[in-house]
Each structure stands twice: as C-alpha cells, then as structure tokens.
C-alpha positions in Angstrom: 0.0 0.0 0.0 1.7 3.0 -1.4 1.2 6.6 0.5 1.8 9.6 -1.6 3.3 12.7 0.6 3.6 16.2 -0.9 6.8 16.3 1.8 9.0 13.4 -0.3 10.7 10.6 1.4 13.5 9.4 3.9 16.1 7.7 1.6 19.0 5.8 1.5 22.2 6.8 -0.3 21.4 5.4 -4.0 25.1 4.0 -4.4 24.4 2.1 -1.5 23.7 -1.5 -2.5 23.7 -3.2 0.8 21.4 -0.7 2.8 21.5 -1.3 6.3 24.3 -4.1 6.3 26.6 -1.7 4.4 29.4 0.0 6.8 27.9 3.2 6.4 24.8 3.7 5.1 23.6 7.3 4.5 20.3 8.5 5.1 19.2 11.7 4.0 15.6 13.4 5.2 13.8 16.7 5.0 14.0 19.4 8.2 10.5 19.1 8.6 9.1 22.2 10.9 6.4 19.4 12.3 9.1 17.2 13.6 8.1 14.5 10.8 10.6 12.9 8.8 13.8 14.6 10.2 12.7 17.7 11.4 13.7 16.9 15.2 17.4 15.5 14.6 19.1 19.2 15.3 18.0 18.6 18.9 21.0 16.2 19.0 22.8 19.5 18.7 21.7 19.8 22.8 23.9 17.8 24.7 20.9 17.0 27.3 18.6 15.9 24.6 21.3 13.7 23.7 21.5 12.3 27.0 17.7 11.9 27.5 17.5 10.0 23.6 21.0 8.2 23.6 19.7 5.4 21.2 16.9 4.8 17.9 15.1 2.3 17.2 15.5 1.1 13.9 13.3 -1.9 12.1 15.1 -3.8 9.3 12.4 -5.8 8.0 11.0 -8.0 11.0 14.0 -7.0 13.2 14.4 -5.0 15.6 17.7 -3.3 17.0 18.7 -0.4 18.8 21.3 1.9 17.5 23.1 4.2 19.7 23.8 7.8 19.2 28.0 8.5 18.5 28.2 11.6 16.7 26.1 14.7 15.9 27.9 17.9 14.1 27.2 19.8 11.3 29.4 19.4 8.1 29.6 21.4 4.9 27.5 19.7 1.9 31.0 19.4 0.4 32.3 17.5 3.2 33.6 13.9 1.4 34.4 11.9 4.7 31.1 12.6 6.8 29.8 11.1 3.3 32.0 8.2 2.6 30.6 4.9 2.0 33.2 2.6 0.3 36.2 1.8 2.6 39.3 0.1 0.9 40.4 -1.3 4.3 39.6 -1.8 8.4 41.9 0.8 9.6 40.5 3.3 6.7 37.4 2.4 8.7 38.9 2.8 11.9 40.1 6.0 11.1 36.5 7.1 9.6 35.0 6.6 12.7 37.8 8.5 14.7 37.1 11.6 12.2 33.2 11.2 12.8 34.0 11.1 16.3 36.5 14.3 16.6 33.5 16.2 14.8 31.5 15.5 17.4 29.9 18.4 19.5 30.0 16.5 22.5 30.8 12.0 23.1 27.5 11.0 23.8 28.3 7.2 23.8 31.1 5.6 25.3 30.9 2.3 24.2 33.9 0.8 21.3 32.9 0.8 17.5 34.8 -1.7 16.4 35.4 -2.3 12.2 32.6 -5.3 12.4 30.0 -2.5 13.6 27.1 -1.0 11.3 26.9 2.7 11.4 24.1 5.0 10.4 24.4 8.6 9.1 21.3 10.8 8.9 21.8 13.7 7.1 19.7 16.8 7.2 19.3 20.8 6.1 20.3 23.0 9.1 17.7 25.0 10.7 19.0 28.5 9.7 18.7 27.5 5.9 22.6 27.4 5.2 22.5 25.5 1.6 26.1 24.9 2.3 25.6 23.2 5.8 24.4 19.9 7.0 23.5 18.2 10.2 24.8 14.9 10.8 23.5 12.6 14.0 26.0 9.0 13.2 24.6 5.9 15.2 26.4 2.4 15.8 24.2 -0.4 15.7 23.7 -1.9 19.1 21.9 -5.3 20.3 18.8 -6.7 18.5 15.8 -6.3 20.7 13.6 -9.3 21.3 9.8 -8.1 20.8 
C-alpha cells in the first residue's frame, strides 16, 4: 500500500547497494518544521537531549535493534568523509570513525565501535537555511531487541 506525501521521502544513499548491512549507510531526510521525517534530529545539537534519547530504534524488516547515538555535528555539503561509503580497508574504517567522532559536538556514547560495527548517518538541512551546511546525528548499531 503506497502513500503519496507532498513532503517526499526518507532515503538511502542510491550508491548504497547493501542498505542497512553496508558500513555506512547514508540517510538523507527533509527538516520538517512538524518534527516528521527529520525535522527533530538538530535537537541532537543539545547535549541533554542527547543524553535523554541516547539510542533509535531502527526496524530492518521483521528485526528490531537499537542503534546508539556517537556523533552529531554539522558538516559542509561538500564535506567527502562525513559522506564516505566505500572503505578500501579496516583501519581506513577505523580512522572514519575516529574523524566522525573528533567532529562530534559532545561523546554522547562511550561504548567501542569496532570495524565489524554498522553505522548509520542521517543527514539533514540546518535549521538556519545554510545550503552549504548539513546536520549529521551517526549511530552504531547496538543489540537486536527481542519483541
């Protein structure tokens, strides 16, 4: 059953062929003023709203797993590491995560990403309307949740 919205879609990253299971997959959503879509992620920019939402819950088909909050900056649109996708090696991983992480406004989770972790980048358009700026929340995949 198909839903038509005048507001557009969350989507993955089109040169993303693994989706969820890739190493980073890139989702991009719309600042909505109503809080739909993305329109509440910039509240990661708050330190204490961090700290009172430290995780998502994401579905992947029947599963369900929580993913854990481990970045949230803003980036130029221009920015090619925030953005990266392919990775040519673990320690090029590695050292993707470190850059995600030195980003960071604030360490909101303390736990290790390791190079066998699934990450998740939301990306959004700042609230002030800067074409040129983005904001980024990154999330690590965490344990599956039994419903």
């Amino acid at each position: 059953n198909n839903i038509e919205s005048k507001n557009g879609s969350i989507y993955i990253d089109y040169k993303i062929d693994l989706g969820l299971e890739a190493r980073n997959c890139v989702v991009y959503g719309h600042n909505m003023r109503n809080d739909s879509m993305f329109g509440s992620l910039q509240k990661y920019a708050d330190e204490s709203y961090c700290k009172e939402h430290p995780y998502m819950d994401v579905y992947i088909g029947y599963d369900h797993y929580k993913y854990y909050v481990f970045a949230a900056y803003s980036t130029p649109i221009k920015d090619t590491d925030t953005y990266k996708i392919r990775f040519g090696s673990d320690p090029e991983f590695r050292d993707y995560i470190k850059s995600c992480k030195n980003k960071s406004i604030y360490l909101p989770y303390d736990g290790k990403i390791t190079v066998n972790d699934k990450i998740l980048t939301l990306s959004t358009c700042m609230d002030n309307n800067d074409e040129n700026y983005r904001f980024i929340v990154q999330l690590v995949r965490g344990e599956k949740v039994d419903d």
